[in-house]
C-alpha positions as CSV (number, residue, x, y, z in Angstrom):
1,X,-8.3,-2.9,-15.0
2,X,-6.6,-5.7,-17.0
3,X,-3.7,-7.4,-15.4
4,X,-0.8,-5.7,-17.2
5,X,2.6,-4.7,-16.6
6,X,2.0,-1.7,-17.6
7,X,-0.7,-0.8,-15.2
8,X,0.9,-1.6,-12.0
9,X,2.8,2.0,-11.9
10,X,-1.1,3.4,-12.4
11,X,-2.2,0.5,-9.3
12,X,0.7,1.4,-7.5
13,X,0.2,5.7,-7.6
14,X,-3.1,4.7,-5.6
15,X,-1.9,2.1,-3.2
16,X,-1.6,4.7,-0.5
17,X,-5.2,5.6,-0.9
18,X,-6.8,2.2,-1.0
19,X,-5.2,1.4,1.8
20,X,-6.7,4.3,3.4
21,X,-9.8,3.9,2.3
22,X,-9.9,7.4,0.5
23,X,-11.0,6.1,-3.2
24,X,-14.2,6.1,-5.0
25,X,-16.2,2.7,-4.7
26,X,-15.5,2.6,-8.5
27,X,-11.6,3.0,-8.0
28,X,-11.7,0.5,-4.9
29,X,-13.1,-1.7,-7.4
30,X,-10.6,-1.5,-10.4
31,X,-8.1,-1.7,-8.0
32,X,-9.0,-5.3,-6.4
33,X,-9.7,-6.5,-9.5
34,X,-5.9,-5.9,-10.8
35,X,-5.0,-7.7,-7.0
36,X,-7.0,-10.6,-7.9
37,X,-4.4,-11.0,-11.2
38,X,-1.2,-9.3,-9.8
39,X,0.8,-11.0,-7.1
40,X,3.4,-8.1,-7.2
41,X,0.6,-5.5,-6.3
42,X,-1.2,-7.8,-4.0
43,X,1.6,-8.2,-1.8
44,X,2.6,-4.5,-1.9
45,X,-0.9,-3.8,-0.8
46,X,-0.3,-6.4,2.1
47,X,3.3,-4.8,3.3
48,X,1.2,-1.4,2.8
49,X,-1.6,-2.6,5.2
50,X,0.9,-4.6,7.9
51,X,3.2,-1.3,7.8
52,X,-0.1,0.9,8.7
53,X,-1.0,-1.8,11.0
54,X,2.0,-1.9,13.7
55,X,2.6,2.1,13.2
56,X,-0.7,2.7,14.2
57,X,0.3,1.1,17.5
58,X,3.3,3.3,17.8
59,X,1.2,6.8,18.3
60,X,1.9,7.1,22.0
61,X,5.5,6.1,21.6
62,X,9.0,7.7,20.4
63,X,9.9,5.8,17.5
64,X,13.7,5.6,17.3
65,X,15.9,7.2,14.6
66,X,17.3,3.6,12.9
67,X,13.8,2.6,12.8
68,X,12.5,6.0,11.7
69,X,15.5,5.3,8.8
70,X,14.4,1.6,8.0
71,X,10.8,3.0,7.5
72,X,12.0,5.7,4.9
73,X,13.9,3.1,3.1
74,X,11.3,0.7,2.8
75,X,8.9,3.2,2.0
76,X,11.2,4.1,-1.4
């Protein structure tokens, strides 16, 4: 996957996924190849991983409505 502008809308559709770990070994590997070249993506995929990170550790606990707010915007 060339480094390209115009890719990063089809690196960032599949951000949620390779951060899950629910793409192909062929995807996975497109996809950390455009990260090795895109700083933009790379540090999406970062705030993507840190955000899955410390919500993980909020399962057993009520999360309240401004932060439930801040997620949703940060998520847009």
């Amino acid at each position: 996957m060339p480094s390209s502008p115009t890719l990063c809308p089809r690196v960032l559709d599949v951000i949620s996924d390779f951060v899950d770990g629910e793409l192909d070994s062929n995807a996975v590997a497109e996809v950390e190849q455009h990260l090795e070249r895109c700083l933009a993506c790379a540090s999406r995929v970062r705030f993507e991983l840190e955000l899955k990170r410390r919500l993980s550790g909020l399962r057993d606990r009520q999360i309240s409505l401004p932060l439930q707010r801040r997620i949703r915007e940060l998520l847009r």
